[in-house]
N, C-alpha and C positions, 0 to 999 in steps of 0.2 A: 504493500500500500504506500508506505514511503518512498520509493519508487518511482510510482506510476502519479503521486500528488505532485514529484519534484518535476517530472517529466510534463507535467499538467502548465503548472505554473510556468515552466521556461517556452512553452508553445505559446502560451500568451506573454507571453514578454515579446516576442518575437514578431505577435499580430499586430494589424494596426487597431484593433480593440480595443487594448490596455489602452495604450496612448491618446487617446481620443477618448472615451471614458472617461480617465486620469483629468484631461484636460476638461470637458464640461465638467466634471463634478465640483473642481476648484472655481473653475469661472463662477458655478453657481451659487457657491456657497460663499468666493467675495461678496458678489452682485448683493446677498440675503444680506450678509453683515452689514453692508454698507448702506443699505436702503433703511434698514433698523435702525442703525445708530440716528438719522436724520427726523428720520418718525417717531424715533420714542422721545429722542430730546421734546420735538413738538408738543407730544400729547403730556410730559411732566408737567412743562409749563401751565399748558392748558388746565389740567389739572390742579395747581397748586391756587392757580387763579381762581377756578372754580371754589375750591373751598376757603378758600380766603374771604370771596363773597360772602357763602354758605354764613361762614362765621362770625361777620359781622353784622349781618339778618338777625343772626341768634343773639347776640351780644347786645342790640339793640332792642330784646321782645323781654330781656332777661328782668325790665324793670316790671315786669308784669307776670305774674308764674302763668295764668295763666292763656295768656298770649302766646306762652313759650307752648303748651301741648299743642293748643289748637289750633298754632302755625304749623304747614306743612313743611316738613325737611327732606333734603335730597342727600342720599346716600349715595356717590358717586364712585364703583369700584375702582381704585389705582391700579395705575398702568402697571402690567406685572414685567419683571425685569429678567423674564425668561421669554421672552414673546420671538427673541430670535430663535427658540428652538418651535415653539409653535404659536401662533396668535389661538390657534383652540375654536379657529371663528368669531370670535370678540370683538371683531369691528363690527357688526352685523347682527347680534344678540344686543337684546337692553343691556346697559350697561350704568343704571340710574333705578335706584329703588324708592320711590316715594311714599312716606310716610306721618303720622302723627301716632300721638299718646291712642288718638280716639280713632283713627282713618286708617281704612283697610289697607293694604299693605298693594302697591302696584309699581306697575314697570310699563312705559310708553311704549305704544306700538301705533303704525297706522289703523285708519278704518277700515280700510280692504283688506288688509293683513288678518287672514285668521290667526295664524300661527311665527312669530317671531325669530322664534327657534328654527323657525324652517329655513329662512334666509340662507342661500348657499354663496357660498366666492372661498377664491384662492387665493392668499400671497406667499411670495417665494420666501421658504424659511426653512429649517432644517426637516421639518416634517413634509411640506409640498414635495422636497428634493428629494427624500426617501421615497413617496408612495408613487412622485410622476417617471422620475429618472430612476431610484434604484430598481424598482421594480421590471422595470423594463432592459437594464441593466441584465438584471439576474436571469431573464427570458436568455436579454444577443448572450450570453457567456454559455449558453448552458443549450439550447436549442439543438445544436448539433455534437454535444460530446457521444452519442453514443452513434446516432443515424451518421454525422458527418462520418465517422470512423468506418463504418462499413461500405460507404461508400467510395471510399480512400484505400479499402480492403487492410487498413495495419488492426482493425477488433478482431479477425481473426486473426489473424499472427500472433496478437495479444496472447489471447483464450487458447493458445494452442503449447500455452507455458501452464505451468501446474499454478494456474492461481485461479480462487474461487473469481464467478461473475459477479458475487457481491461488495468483495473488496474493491474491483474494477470500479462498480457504482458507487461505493462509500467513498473512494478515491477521488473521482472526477467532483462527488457532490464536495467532499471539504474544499478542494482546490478550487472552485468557483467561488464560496463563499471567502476562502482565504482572501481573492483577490477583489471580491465586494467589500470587505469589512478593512482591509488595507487603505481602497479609495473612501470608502468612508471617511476612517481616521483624518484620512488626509487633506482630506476638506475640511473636516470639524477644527484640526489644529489650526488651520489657514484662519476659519470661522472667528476663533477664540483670538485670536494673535490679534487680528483687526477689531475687535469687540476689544480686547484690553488697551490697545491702543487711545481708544477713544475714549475725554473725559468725561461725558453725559451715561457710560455705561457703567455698572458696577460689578464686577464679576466676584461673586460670594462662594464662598465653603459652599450655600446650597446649591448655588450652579453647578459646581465641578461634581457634586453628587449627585443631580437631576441630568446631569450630561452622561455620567458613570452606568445608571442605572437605565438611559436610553440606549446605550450602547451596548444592554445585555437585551432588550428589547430589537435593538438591530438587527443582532444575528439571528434572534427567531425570523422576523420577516424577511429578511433575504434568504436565510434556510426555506421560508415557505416556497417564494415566488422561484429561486433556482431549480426549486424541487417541481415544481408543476412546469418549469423548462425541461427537466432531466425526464419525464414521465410521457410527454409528446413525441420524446427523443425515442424513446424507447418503441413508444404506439407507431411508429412509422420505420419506412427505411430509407428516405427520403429529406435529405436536411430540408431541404425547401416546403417539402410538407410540415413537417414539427416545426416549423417559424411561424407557416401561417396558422397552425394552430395554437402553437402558444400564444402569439399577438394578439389573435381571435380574442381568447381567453382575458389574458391582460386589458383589450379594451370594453369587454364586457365589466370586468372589476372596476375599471376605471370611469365609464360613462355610462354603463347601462344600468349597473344597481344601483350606484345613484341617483339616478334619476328616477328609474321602475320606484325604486325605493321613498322618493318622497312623492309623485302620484298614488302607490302605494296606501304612504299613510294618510294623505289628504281622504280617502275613498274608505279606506280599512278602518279607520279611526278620527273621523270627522269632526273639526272642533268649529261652533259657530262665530261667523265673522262677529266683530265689537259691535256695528247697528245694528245686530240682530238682539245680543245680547244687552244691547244699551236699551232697546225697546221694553224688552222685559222687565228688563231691572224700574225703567221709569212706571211701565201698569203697576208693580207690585208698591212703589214709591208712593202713587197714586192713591193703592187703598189704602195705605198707613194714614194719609195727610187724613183724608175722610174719615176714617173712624175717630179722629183724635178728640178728645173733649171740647167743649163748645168754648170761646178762648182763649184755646192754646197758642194764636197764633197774634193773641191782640200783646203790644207792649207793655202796654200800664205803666210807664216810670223807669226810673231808675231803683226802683225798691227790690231787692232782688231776694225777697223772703213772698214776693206775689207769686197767686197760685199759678198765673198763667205761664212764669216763667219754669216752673218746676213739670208741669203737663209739655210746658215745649222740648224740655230738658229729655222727658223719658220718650216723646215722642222724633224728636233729632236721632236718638240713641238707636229707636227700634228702627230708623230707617239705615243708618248707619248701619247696625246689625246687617237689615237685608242684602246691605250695597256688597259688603264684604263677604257675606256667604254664596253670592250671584260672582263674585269675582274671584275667592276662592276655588268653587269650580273649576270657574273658567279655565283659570290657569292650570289648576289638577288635570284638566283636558289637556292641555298642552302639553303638560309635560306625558301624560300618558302615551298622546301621539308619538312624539316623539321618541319615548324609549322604545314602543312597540315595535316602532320602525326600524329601531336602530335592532333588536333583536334580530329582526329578519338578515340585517344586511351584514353579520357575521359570517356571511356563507364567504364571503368578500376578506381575505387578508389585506389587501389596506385598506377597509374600514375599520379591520379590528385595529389595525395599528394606532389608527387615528385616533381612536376612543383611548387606548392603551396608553398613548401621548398626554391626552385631555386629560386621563388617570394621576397620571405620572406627573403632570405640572398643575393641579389640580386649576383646571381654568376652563372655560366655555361655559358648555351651559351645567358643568358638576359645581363650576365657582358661586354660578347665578344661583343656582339652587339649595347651594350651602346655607349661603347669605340671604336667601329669601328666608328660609328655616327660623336660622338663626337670628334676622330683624322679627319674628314671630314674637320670638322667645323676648326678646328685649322690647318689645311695644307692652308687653303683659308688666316688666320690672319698671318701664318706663312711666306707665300709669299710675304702679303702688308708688314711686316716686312722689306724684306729684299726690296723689291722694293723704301720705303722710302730713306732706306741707298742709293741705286745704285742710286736715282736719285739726291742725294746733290754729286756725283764724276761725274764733269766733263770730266774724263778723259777715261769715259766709253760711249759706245754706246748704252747700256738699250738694247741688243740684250739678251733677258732668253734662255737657254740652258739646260736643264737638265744634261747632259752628260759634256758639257765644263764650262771653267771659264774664256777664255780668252775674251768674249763679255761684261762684266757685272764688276763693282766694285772689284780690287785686296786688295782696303784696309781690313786692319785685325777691329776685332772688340772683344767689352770684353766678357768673356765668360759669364758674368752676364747678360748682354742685349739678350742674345739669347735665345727666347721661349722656354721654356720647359712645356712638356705635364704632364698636373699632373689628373691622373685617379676623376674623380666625383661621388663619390658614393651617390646613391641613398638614402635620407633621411628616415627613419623610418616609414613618412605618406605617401611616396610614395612608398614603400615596401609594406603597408598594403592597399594600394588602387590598384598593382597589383595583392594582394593576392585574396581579396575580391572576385574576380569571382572562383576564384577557393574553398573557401571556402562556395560560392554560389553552385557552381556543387556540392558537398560535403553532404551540407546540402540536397536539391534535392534529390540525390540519398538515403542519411537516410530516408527522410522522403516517399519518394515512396516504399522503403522496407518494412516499418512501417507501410504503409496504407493496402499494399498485404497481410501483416502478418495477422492483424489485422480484416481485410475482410475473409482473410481465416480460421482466431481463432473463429471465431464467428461459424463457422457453422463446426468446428473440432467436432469430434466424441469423447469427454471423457471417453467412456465405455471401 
């Protein structure tokens, strides 16, 4: 087997494949760096701006407590500083969670937009380069090691030494990933080198580890897609056939389950556009106002121990209730869509990669929904918050209001006491124990490609 891997790798050394490979894969992976570094500088700023705003909104509602719940706030996720290995889709997902103490929990989307999440686009970054370029890669390198060979007549000369067929295949299959996982490196170093260069980037301990633990994910995906090259090789005797079938295969992964795959979930798992659901949500809106007691809606003063303001208090709340149970849904639909979808389209090695990425850097729509979760959890502490305050002011009637402030506590409060949401990123072992199944599927599919190969090497025709 050492051998026949050394014998492997010096034929491509020799090709103009290495070379040309070798060379797009660095061009590509400056190109990614260098496009990153301009873009991420951009959106810090933009970012730091934004909550600077954010903060002095709050800084100025802070003379009033409560002004401060029943102002809406924007929790705007930061630019993550691993976007040069994947953006995860994040230009293109909400990236802005709006909230209050009292106000359901939402994320902007248009009105024809059923689904947000669904948004597709690509930019060049270390993930597009694995799933467009390596993948394809791992097809040209592997396509003809075993068809090309018999039609060259040296598989029989091979096979005609006392060595198992399967070492033959074990062989040619390491040697192609050798020389995928080599070109890798060698971009990613290039990657890194121009990323360290630049002083808007910061390259952390966690980098070097989320780069570490993508590059044990590498070899699974190039071990898959070589292997589904080695397996056409084998189905045919003809190099020129195994190409076009591999390719076949490759642009079915690449544009067809994609796309089957979000028509798919549109159809499979249908979530209602926002006018449809804004309608409903207003009829139900509708029978709340109506029922409410007769008053509820008149002012009466500034007295705010009157009955009409405590009837408008529980009747504000019960629509509030409705608003947020109508939007919760909603969104539980979305996300349902969306995973449903993504189930199916496992059949696909670079979809699992994708998601395995998305694992791995916890970001796309696993960051959004982290942080949706977890703003849940913190709107519930954020209202005992304020509830503590309102109930040492006697001078208040503890009537909650989303909408008003004359029921509840007018004293001011510091802006240092006021909760602030601070994003929880998922630690390292929890990155790699979401990854794990998908590195599971991964594994799976190599090794099912490997068993076919190999069943069907055995009884290939060498002559």
């Amino acid at each position: 087997m050492k051998n026949i891997i050394l014998h492997e790798l010096q034929q491509f050394i020799y090709e103009l494949r290495l070379p040309i490979a070798l060379g797009v894969v660095l061009l590509m992976f400056a190109a990614s760096s260098i496009s990153y570094i301009s873009e991420y500088g951009e959106n810090v700023k933009k970012y730091h701006e934004l909550t600077a705003n954010q903060e002095k909104l709050l800084r100025d509602k802070a003379a009033n407590a409560s002004e401060v719940v029943i102002g809406k706030r924007d929790y705007r996720l930061p630019p993550r500083n691993s976007g040069f290995i994947s953006d995860c889709g994040e230009q293109n997902i909400p990236n802005t969670l709006t909230y209050t103490a009292f106000y359901h929990l939402r994320f902007g989307t248009g009105i024809n937009i059923e689904n947000p999440l669904f948004m597709q686009s690509e930019r060049i970054n270390w993930s597009f380069i694995m799933t467009a370029l390596f993948s394809f890669l791992a097809i040209i390198f592997s396509f003809d090691a075993l068809s090309g060979e018999k039609e060259q007549r040296t598989l029989a000369l091979c096979l005609s030494n006392s060595v198992k067929r399967s070492h033959i295949l074990f062989a040619k299959f390491i040697a192609v990933n050798i020389v995928l996982i080599v070109c890798a490196l060698t971009g990613i170093l290039l990657s890194m080198l121009i990323l360290a260069l630049s002083p808007s980037v910061d390259i952390t301990a966690e980098t070097f580890s989320e780069t570490g633990l993508l590059l044990l994910f590498i070899v699974f995906f190039t071990g898959s897609m070589s292997a589904v090259g080695l397996f056409f090789s084998v189905m045919s005797y003809n190099s020129n056939i195994s190409l076009l079938l591999s390719v076949s295969l490759w642009l079915v992964f690449m544009i067809a389950i994609p796309n089957f795959a979000h028509t798919l979930g549109m159809t499979a798992w249908p979530v209602e556009k926002m006018d449809v659901m804004q309608a409903k949500m207003d009829e139900k809106q509708k029978e709340i106002r109506m029922n409410a007691p007769d008053g509820t809606w008149n002012w009466n003063g500034r007295n705010p121990f009157q009955p009409s303001h405590e009837n408008r208090a529980k009747t504000v709340m019960a629509i509030e209730k409705n608003d947020a149970d109508f939007w919760n849904e909603h969104y539980a639909a979305q996300f349902r869509q969306l995973e449903n979808t993504r189930r199916w389209t496992w059949i696909s090695p670079l979809a699992v990669f994708e998601y395995g990425t998305e694992a791995l850097l916890d970001g796309g729509y696993l960051r959004l929904r982290h942080n949706y979760n977890d703003l849940q959890n913190f709107k519930i502490q954020y209202l005992q918050w304020f509830k503590d305050i309102d109930a040492k002011d006697d001078k208040s009637p503890h009537w909650y209001n989303p909408t008003e402030n004359i029921a509840t506590t007018q004293k001011a409060v510091a802006y240092e006491e006021i909760p602030q949401y601070v994003e929880r990123r998922a630690t390292v072992a929890e990155r790699l124990s979401e990854t794990l199944k998908y590195l599971g599927v991964m594994l799976a599919y190599m090794g099912v490609m490997l068993l076919l190969t190999i069943i069907r090497f055995e009884r290939y025709d060498v002559r």
